[in-house]
C-alpha positions in Angstrom: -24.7 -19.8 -79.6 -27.9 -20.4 -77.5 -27.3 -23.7 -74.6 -29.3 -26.5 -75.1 -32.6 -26.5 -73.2 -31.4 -29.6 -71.1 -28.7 -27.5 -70.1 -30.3 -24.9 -69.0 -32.8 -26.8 -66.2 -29.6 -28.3 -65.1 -28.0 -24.8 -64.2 -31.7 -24.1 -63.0 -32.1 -26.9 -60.6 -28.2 -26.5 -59.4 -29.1 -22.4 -58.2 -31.8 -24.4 -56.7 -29.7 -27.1 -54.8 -29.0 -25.4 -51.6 -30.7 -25.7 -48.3 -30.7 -21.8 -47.7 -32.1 -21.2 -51.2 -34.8 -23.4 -50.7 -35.9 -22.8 -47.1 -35.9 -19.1 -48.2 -38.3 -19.9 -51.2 -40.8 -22.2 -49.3 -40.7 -19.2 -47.1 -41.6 -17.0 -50.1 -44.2 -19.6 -51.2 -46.3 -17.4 -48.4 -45.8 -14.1 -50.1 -42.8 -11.4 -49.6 -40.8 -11.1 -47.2 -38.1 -8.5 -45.6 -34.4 -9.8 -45.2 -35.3 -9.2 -41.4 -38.0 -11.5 -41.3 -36.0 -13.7 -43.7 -33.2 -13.8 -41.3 -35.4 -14.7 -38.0 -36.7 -17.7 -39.8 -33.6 -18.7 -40.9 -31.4 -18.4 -38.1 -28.2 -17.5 -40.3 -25.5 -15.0 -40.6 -26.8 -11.6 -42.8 -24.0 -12.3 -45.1 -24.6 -15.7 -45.8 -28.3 -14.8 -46.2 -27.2 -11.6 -48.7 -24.9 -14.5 -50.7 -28.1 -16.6 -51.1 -30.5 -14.0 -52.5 -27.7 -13.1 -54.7 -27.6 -16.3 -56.3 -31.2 -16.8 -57.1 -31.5 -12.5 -57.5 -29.0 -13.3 -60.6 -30.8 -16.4 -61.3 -34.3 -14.4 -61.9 -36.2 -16.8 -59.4 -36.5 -13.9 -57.0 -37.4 -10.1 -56.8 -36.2 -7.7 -54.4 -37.7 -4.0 -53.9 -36.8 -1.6 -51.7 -39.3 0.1 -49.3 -37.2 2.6 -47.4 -34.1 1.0 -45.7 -36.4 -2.4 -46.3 -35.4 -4.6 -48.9 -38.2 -7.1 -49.8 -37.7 -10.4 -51.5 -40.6 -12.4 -53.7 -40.8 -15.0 -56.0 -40.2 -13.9 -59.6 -43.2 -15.9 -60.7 -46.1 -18.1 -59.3 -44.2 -21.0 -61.1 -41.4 -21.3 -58.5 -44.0 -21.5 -55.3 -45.8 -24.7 -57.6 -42.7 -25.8 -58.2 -41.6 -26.2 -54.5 -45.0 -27.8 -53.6 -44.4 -30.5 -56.5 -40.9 -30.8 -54.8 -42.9 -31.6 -51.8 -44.9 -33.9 -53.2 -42.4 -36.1 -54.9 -40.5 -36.1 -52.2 -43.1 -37.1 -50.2 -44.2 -40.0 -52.4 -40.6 -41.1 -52.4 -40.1 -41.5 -48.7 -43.7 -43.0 -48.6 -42.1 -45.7 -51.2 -39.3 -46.2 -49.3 -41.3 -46.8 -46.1 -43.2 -49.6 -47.6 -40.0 -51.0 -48.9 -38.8 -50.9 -45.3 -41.8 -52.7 -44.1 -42.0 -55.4 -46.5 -38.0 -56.2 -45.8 -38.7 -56.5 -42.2 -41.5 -58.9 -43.0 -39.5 -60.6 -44.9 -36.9 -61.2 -42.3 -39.4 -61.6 -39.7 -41.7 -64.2 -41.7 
């Protein structure tokens, strides 16, 4: 029995809703990186770092190869990198929306 597509981008977009996961794909947005570098940016514990990957590892959203004793992460596809700059961009016409909404209530009251 296959899930229904609408399904699907829901368990999609919950593997997505974490801060870690995301912070460590905008981070990938810029190309791959090692868990070390991974972990300065982040300023986490290893373990909950290595719980993270897993999750999006299982999801598919991520790659990691190994280079020696270096494990490297990347995005599994250009697709998630757009998809965090139209996060971006939403988000950022949403709190521009809100702003104005702000501004026109203290006019309001002020007027």
């Amino acid at each position: 029995m296959t899930v229904p597509l609408y399904q699907a981008k829901a368990e999609f977009f919950r593997t997505l809703g974490h801060p870690v996961r995301i912070r460590v794909l905008e981070l990938l947005r810029r190309g791959p990186l090692p868990v070390r570098d991974l972990l300065v940016e982040l300023d986490i514990e290893a373990s909950n770092l290595s719980q993270q990957l897993a999750v999006l590892r299982r999801a598919g959203i991520v790659n990691a190869t190994r280079d020696g004793a270096t494990v490297v992460y990347a995005l599994s596809t250009p697709d998630v990198a757009d998809l965090m700059v139209a996060a971006r961009r939403i988000l950022a016409d949403l709190l521009a929306g809100q702003g104005e909404l702000v501004a026109e209530l203290r006019a309001e009251t002020h007027g």
